[in-house]
N, CA, C and O atoms as a printed pandas DataFrame, in Angstrom:
     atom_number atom_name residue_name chain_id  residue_number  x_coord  y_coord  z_coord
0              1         N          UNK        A               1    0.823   -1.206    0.000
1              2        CA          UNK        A               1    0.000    0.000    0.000
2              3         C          UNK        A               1    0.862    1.264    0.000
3              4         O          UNK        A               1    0.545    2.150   -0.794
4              5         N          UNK        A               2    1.820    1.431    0.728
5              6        CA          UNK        A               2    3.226    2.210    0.598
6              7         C          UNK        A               2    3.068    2.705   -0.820
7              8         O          UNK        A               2    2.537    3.779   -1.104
8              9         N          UNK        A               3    3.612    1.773   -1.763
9             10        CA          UNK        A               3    3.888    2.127   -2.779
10            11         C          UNK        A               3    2.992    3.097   -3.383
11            12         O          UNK        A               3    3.308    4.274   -3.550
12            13         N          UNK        A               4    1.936    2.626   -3.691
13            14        CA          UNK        A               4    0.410    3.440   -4.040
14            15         C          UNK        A               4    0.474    4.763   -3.513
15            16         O          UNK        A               4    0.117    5.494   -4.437
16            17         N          UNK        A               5    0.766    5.511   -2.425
17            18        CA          UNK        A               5    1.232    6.103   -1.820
18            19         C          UNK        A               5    2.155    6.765   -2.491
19            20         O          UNK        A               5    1.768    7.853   -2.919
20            21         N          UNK        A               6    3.456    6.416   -2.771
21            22        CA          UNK        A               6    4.406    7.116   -3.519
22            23         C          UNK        A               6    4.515    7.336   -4.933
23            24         O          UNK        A               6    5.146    8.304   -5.355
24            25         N          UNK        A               7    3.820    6.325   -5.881
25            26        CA          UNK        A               7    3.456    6.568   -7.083
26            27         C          UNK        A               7    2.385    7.485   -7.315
27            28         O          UNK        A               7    2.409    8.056   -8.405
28            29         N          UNK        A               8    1.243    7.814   -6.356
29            30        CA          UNK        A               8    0.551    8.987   -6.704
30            31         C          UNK        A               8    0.801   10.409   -6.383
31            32         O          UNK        A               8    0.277   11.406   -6.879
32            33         N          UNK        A               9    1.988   10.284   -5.162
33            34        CA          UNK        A               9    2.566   11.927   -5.068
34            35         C          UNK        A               9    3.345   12.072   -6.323
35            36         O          UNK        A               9    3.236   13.106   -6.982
36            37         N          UNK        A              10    4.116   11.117   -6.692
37            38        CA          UNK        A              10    5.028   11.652   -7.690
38            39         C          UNK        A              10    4.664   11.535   -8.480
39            40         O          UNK        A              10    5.252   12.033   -9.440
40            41         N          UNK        A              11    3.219   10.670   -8.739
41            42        CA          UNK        A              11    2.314   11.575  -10.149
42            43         C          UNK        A              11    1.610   13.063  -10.282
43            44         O          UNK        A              11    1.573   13.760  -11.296
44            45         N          UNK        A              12    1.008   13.385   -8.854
45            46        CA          UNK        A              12    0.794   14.822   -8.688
46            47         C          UNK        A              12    2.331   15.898   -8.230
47            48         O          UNK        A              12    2.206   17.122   -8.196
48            49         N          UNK        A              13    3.192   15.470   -8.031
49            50        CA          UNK        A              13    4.212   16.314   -8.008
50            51         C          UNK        A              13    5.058   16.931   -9.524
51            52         O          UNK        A              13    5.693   17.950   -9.797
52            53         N          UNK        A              14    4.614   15.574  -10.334
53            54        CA          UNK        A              14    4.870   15.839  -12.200
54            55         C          UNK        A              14    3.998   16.295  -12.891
55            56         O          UNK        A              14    4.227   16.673  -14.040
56            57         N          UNK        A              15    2.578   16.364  -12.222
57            58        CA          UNK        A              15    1.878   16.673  -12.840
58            59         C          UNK        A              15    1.710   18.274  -12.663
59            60         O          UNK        A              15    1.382   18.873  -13.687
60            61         N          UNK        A              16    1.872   18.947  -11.624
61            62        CA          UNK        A              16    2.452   20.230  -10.634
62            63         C          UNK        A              16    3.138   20.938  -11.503
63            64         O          UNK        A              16    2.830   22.100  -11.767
64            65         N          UNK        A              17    4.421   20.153  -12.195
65            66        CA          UNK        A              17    5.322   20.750  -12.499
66            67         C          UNK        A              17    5.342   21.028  -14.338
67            68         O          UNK        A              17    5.867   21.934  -14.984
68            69         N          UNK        A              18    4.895   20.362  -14.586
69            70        CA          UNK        A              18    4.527   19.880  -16.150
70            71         C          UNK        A              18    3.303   20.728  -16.523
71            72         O          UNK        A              18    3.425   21.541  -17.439
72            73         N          UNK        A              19    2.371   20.625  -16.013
73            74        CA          UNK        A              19    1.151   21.363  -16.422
74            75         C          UNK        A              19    1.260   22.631  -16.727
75            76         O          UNK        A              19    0.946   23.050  -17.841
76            77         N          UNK        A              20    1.784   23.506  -15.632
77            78        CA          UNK        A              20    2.204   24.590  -16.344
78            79         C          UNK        A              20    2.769   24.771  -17.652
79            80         O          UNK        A              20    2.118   25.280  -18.564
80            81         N          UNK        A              21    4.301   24.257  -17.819
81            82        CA          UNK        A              21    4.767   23.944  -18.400
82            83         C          UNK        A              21    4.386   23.883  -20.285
83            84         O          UNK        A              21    4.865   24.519  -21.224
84            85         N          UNK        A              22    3.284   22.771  -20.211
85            86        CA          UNK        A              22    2.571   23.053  -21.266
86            87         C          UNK        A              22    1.281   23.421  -21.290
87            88         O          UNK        A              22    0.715   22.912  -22.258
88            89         N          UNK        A              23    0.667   24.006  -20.715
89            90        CA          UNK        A              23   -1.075   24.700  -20.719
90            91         C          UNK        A              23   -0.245   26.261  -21.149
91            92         O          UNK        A              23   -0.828   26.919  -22.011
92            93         N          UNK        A              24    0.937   26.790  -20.638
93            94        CA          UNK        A              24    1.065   28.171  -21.147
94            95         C          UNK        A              24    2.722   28.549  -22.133
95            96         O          UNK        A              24    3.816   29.063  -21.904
96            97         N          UNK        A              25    2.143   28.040  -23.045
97            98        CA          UNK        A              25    3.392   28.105  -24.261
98            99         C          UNK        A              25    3.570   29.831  -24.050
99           100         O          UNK        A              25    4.684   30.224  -23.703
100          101         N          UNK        A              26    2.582   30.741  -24.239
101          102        CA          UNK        A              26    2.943   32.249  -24.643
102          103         C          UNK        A              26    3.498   32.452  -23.380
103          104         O          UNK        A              26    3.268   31.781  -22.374
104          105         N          UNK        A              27    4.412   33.634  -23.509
105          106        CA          UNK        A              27    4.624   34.943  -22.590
106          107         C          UNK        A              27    3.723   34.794  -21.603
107          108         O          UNK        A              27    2.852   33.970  -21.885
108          109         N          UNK        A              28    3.597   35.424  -20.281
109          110        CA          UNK        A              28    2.326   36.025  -19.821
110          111         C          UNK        A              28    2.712   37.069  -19.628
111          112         O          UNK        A              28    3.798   37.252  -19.076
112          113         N          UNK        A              29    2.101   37.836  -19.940
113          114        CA          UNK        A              29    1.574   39.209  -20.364
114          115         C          UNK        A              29    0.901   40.330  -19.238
115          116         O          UNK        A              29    1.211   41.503  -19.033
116          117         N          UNK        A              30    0.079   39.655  -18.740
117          118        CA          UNK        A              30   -1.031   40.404  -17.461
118          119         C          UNK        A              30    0.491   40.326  -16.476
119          120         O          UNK        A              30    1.367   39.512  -16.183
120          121         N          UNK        A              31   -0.061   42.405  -16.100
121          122        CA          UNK        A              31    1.007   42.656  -14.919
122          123         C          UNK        A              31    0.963   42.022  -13.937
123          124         O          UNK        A              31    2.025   41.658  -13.432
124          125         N          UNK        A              32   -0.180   41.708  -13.387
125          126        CA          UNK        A              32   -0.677   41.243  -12.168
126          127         C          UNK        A              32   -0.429   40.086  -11.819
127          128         O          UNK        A              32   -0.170   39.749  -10.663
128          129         N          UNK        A              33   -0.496   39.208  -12.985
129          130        CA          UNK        A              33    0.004   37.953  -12.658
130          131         C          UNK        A              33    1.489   37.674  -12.401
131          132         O          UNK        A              33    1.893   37.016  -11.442
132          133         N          UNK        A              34    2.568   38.443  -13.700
133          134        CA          UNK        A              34    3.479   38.012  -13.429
134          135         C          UNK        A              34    4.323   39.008  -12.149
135          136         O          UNK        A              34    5.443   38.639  -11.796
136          137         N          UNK        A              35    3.865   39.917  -11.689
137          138        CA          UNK        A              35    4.312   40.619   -9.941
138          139         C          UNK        A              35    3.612   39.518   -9.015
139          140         O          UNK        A              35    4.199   39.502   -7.934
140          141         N          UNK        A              36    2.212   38.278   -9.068
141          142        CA          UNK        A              36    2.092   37.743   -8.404
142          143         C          UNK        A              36    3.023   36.571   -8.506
143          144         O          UNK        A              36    3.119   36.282   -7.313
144          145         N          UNK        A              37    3.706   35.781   -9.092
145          146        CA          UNK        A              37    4.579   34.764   -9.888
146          147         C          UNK        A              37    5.838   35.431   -9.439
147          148         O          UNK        A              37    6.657   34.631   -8.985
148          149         N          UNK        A              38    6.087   36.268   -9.442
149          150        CA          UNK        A              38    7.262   37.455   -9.104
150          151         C          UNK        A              38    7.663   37.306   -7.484
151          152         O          UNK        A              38    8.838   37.430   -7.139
152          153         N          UNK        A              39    6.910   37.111   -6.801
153          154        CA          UNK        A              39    6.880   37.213   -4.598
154          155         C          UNK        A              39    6.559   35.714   -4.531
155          156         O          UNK        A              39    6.430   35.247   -3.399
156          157         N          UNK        A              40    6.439   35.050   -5.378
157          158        CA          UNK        A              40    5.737   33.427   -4.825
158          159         C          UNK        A              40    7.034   32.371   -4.288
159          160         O          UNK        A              40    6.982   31.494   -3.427
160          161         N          UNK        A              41    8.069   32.765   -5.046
161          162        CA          UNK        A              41    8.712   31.538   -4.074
162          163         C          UNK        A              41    9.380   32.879   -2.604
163          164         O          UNK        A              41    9.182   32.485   -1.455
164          165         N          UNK        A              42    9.957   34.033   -2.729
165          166        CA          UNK        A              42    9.813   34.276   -1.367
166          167         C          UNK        A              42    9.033   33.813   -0.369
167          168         O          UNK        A              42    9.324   33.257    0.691
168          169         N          UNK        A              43    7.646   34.223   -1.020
169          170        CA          UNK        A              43    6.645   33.773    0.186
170          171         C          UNK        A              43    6.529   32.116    0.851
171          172         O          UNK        A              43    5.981   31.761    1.894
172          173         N          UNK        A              44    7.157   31.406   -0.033
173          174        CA          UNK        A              44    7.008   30.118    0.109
174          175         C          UNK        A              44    8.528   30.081    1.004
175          176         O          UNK        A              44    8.451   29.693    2.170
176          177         N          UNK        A              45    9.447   30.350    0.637
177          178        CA          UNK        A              45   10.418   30.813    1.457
178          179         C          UNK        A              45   10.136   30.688    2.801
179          180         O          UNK        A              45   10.218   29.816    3.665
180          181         N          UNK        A              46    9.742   31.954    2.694
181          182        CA          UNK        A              46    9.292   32.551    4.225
182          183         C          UNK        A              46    8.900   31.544    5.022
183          184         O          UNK        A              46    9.502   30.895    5.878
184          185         N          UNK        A              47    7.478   31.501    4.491
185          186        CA          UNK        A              47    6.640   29.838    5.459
186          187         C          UNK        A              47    7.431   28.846    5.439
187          188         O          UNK        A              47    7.085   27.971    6.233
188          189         N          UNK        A              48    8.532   28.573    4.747
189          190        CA          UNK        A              48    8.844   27.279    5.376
190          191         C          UNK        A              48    9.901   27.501    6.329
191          192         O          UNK        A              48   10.231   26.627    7.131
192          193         N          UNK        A              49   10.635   29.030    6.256
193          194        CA          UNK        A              49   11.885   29.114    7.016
194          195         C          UNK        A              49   11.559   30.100    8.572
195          196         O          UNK        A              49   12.212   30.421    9.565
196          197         N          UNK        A              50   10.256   30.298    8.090
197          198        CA          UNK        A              50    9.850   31.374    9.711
198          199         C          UNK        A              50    9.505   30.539   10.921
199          200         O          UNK        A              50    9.640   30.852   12.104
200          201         N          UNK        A              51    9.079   29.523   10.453
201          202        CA          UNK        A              51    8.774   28.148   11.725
202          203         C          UNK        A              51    9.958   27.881   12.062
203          204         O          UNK        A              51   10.508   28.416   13.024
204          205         N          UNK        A              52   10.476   27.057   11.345
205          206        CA          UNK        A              52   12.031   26.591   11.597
206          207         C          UNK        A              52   12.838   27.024   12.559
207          208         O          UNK        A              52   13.480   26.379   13.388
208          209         N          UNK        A              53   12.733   28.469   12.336
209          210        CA          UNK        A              53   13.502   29.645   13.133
210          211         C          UNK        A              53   13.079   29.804   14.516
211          212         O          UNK        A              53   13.965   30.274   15.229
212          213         N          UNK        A              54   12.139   29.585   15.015
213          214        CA          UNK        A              54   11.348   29.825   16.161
214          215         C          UNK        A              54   11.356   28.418   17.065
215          216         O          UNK        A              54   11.512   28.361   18.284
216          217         N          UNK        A              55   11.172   27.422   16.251
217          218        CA          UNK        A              55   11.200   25.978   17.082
218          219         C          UNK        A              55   12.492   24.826   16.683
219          220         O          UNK        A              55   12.370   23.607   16.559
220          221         N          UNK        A              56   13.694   25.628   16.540
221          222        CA          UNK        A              56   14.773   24.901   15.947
222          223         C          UNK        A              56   16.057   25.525   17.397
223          224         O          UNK        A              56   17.278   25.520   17.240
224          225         N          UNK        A              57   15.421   25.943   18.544
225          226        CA          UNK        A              57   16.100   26.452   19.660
226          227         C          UNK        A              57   15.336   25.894   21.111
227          228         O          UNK        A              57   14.120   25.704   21.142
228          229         N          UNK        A              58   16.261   25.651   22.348
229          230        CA          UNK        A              58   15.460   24.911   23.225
230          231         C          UNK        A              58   14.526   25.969   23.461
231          232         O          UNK        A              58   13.379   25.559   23.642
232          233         N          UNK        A              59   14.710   27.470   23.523
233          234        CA          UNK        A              59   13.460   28.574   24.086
234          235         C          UNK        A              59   13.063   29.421   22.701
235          236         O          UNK        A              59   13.665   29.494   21.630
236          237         N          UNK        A              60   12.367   29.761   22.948
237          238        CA          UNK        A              60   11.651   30.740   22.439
238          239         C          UNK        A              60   12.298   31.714   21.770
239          240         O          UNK        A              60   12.644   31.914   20.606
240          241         N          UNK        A              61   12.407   32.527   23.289
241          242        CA          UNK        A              61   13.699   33.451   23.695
242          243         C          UNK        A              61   14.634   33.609   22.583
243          244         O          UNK        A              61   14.744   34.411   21.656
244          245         N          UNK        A              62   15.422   32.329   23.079
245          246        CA          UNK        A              62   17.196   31.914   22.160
246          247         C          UNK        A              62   16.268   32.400   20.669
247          248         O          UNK        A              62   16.742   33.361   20.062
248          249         N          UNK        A              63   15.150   31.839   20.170
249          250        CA          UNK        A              63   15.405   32.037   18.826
250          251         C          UNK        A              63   15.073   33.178   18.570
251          252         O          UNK        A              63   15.663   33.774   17.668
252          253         N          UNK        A              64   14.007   33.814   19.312
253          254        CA          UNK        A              64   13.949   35.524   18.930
254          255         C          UNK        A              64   14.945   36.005   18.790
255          256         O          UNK        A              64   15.124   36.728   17.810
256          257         N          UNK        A              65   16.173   35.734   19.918
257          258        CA          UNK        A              65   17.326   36.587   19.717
258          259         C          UNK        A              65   18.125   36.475   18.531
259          260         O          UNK        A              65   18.665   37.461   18.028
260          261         N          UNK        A              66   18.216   35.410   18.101
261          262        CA          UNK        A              66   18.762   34.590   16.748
262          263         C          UNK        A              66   18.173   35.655   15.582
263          264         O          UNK        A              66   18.880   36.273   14.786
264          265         N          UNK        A              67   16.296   35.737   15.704
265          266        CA          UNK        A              67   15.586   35.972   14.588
266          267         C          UNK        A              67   16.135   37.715   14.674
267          268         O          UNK        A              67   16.350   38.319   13.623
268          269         N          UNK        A              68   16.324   38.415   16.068
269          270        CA          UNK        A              68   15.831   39.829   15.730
270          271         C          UNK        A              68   17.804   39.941   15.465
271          272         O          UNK        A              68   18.003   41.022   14.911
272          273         N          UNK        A              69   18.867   39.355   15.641
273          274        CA          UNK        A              69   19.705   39.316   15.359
274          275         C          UNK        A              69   20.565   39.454   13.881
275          276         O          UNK        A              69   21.420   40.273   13.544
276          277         N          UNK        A              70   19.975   38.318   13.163
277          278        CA          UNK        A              70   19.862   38.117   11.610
278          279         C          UNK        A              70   19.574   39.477   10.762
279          280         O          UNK        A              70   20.309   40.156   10.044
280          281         N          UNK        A              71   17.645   39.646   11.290
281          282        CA          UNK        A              71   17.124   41.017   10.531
282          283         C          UNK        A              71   18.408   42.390   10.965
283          284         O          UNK        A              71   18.522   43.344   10.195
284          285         N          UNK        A              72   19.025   42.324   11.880
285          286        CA          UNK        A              72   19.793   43.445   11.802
286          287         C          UNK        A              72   20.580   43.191   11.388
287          288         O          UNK        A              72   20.888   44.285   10.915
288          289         N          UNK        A              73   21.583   42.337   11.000
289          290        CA          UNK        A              73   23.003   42.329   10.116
290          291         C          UNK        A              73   22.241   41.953    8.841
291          292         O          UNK        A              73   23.078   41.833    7.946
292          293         N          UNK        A              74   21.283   41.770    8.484
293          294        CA          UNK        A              74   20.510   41.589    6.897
294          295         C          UNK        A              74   20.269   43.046    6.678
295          296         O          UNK        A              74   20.446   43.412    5.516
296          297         N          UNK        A              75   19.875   44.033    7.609
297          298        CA          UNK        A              75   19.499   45.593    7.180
298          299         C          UNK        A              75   20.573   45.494    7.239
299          300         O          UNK        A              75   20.911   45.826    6.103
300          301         N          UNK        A              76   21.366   45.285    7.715
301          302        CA          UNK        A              76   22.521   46.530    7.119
302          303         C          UNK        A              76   23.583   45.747    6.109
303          304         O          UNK        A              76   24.718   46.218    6.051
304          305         N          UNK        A              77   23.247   44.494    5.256
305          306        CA          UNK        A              77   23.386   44.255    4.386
306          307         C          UNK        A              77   25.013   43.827    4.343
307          308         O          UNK        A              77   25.976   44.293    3.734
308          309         N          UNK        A              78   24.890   43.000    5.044
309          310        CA          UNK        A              78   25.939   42.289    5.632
310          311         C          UNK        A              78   25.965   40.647    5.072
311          312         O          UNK        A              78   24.974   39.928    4.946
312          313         N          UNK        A              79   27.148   40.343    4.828
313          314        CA          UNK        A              79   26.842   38.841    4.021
314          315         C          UNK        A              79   26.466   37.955    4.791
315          316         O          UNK        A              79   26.309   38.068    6.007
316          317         N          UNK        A              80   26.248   36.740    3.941
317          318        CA          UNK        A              80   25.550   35.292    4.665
318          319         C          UNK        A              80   25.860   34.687    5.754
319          320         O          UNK        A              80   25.193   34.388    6.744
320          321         N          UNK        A              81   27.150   34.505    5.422
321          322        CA          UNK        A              81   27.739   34.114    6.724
322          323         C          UNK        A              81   27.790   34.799    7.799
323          324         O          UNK        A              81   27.485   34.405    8.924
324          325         N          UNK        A              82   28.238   36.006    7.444
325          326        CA          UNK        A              82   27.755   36.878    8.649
326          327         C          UNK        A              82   26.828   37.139    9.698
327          328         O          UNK        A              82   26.908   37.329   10.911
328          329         N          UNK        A              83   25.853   37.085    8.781
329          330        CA          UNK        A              83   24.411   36.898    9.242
330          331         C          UNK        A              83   24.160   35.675   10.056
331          332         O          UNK        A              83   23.971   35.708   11.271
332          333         N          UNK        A              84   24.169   34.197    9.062
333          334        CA          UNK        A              84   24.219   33.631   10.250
334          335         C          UNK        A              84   25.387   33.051   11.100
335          336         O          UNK        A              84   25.120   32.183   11.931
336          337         N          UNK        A              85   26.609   33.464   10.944
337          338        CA          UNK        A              85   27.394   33.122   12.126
338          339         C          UNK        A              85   26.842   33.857   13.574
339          340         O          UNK        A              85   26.598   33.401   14.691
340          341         N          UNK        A              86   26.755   35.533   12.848
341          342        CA          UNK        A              86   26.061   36.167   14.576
342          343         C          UNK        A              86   24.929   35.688   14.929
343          344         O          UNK        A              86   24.593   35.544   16.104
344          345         N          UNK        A              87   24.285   35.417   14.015
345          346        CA          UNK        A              87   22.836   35.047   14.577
346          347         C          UNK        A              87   22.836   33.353   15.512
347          348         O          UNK        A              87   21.986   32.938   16.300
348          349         N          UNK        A              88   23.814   32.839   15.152
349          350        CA          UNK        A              88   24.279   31.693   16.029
350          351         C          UNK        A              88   25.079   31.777   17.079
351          352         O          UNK        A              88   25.167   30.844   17.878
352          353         N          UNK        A              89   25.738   32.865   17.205
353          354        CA          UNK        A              89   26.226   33.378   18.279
354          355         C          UNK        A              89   24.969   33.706   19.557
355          356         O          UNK        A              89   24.777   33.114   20.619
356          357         N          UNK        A              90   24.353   34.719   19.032
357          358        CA          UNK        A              90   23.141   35.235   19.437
358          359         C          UNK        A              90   22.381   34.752   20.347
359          360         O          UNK        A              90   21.883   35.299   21.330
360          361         N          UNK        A              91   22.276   33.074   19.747
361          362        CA          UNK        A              91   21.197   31.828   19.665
362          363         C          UNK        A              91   22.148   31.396   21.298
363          364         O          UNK        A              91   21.639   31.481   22.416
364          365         N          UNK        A              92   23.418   30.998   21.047
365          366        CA          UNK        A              92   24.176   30.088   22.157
366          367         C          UNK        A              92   24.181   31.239   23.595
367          368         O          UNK        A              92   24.028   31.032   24.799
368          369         N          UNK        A              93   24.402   32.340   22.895
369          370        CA          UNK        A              93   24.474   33.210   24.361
370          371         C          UNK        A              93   23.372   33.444   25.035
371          372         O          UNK        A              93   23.311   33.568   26.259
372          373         N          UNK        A              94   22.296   33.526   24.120
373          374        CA          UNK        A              94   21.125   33.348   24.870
374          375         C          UNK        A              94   20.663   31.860   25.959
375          376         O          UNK        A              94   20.166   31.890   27.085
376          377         N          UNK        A              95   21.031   30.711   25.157
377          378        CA          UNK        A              95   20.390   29.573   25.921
378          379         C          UNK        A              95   21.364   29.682   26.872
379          380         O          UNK        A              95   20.819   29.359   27.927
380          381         N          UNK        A              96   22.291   29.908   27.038
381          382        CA          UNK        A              96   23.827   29.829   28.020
382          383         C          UNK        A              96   23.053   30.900   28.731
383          384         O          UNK        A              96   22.461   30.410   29.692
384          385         N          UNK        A              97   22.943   31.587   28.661
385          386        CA          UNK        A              97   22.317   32.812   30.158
386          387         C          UNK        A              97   20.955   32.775   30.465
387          388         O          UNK        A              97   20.555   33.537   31.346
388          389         N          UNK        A              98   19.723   31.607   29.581
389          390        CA          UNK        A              98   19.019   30.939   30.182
390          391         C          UNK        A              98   18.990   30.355   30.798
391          392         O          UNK        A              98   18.168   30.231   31.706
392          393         N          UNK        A              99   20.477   29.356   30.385
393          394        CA          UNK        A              99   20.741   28.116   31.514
394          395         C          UNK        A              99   20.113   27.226   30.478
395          396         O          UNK        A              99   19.680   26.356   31.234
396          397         N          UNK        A             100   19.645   26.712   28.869
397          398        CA          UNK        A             100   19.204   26.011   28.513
398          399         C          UNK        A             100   19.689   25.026   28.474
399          400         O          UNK        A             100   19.105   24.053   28.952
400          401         N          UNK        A             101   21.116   24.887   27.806
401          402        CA          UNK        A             101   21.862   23.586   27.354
402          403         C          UNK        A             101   22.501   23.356   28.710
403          404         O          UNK        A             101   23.239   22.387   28.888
């Protein structure tokens, strides 16, 4: 039964990907659509990486500090690593003066 199972996601996961694919040979054209097509994988982004961030630390806390950590070396446009090396810094000094780990 497994199987059945995995042969029909990865028929709707090809079918996901394909359909588009060929239902729209032209350009698209409409502004609206392609500024909505334009934010869609951010947003998908987002939702999968804003959870993560919040319940990937023993507190809360630790990861706020992590999260509000990041957004400030990201404003000021600071590279990746950067970003998250402090923001892992951030994360340990916090649970360490919680007392988490």
């Amino acid at each position: 039964m497994i199987y059945a199972y995995i042969f029909v996601m990865a028929g709707v996961t090809y079918l996901i990907r394909m359909l588009p694919l060929t239902l729209f040979q032209k350009k698209i054209t409409n502004v609206y659509i392609r500024s909505f097509l334009y934010y869609v994988p951010y947003a998908c982004l987002t939702a999968m990486t804003f959870p993560a961030i919040l319940y990937a630390t023993e507190s809360p806390v630790s990861a706020f500090a992590g999260l509000v950590t990041a957004v400030v070396f990201a404003v000021k446009e600071k590279s990746l690593v950067t970003v998250a090396g402090f923001s892992c810094v951030a994360v340990f000094l916090a649970e360490r003066i919680l007392g988490c780990v």
